[in-house]
N, C-alpha and C positions, 0 to 999 in steps of 0.2 A: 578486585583482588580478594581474594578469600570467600567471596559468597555473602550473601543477604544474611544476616541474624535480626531475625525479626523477637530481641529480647522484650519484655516488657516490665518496665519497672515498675515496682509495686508502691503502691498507694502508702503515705507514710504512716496515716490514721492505724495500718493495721497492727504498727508496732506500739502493746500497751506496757509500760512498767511497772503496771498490775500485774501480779501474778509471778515475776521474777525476784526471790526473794531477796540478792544481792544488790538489786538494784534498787530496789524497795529501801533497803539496807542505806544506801549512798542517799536518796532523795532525804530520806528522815533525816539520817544526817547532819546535811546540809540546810534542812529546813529549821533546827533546833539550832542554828547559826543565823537564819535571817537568810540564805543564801537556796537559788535555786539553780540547777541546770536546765537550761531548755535543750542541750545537744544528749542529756542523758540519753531518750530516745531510742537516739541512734546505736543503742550497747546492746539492744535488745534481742536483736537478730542474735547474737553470738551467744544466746544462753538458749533458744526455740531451735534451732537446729541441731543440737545435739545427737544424735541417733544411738551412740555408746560404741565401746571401744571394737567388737566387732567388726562392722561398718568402714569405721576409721582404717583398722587396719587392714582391712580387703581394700581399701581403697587406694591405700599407699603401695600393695604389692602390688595393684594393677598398674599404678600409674609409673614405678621405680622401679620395682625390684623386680620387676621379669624383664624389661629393657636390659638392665645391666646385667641379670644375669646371664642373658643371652649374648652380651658384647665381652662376658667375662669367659664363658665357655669359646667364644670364636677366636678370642686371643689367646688361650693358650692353646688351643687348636695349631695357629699359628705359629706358638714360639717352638708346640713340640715337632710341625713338619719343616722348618726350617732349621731346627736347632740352635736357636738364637737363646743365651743365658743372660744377658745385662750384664754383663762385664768382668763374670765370676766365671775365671779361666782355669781356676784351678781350687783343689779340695782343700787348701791350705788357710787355717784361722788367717786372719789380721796379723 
């Protein structure tokens, strides 16, 4: 069901926390405590991905906002050839 995804996870070596200055930031830290992360790590990926806001938001209209805008034009499509109001029968405030 759904097809073969032949993903491939990547080697953990290649995420360094060299070079990320926040996290650079937390190691020191923690190291001026006696104290180390060994899962810091794993923080790393979400500071090397970044591409900028651009990106991001071409991204979100592809994946949201033309779905919905399409579901939002077909429904009032329908409310205007049916004539359906939601419950407001008349022009009268509250």
């Amino acid at each position: 069901m759904g097809g073969e995804v032949n993903y491939k996870i990547p080697d953990y070596k290649i995420y360094k926390v060299d070079g990320v200055k926040p996290l650079e930031w937390t190691r020191n830290e923690l190291a001026k405590k006696g104290l180390k992360d060994p899962w810091l790590r794993n923080e790393v990926w979400r500071y090397q991905q970044w591409q900028g806001w651009m990106p991001t938001i071409f991204k979100v209209f592809k994946k949201g906002f033309m779905p919905g805008l399409a579901l939002t034009l077909i429904t009032i499509g329908i409310d205007k050839a049916t004539g359906f109001t939601a419950g407001h029968h008349d022009e009268e405030h509250h």
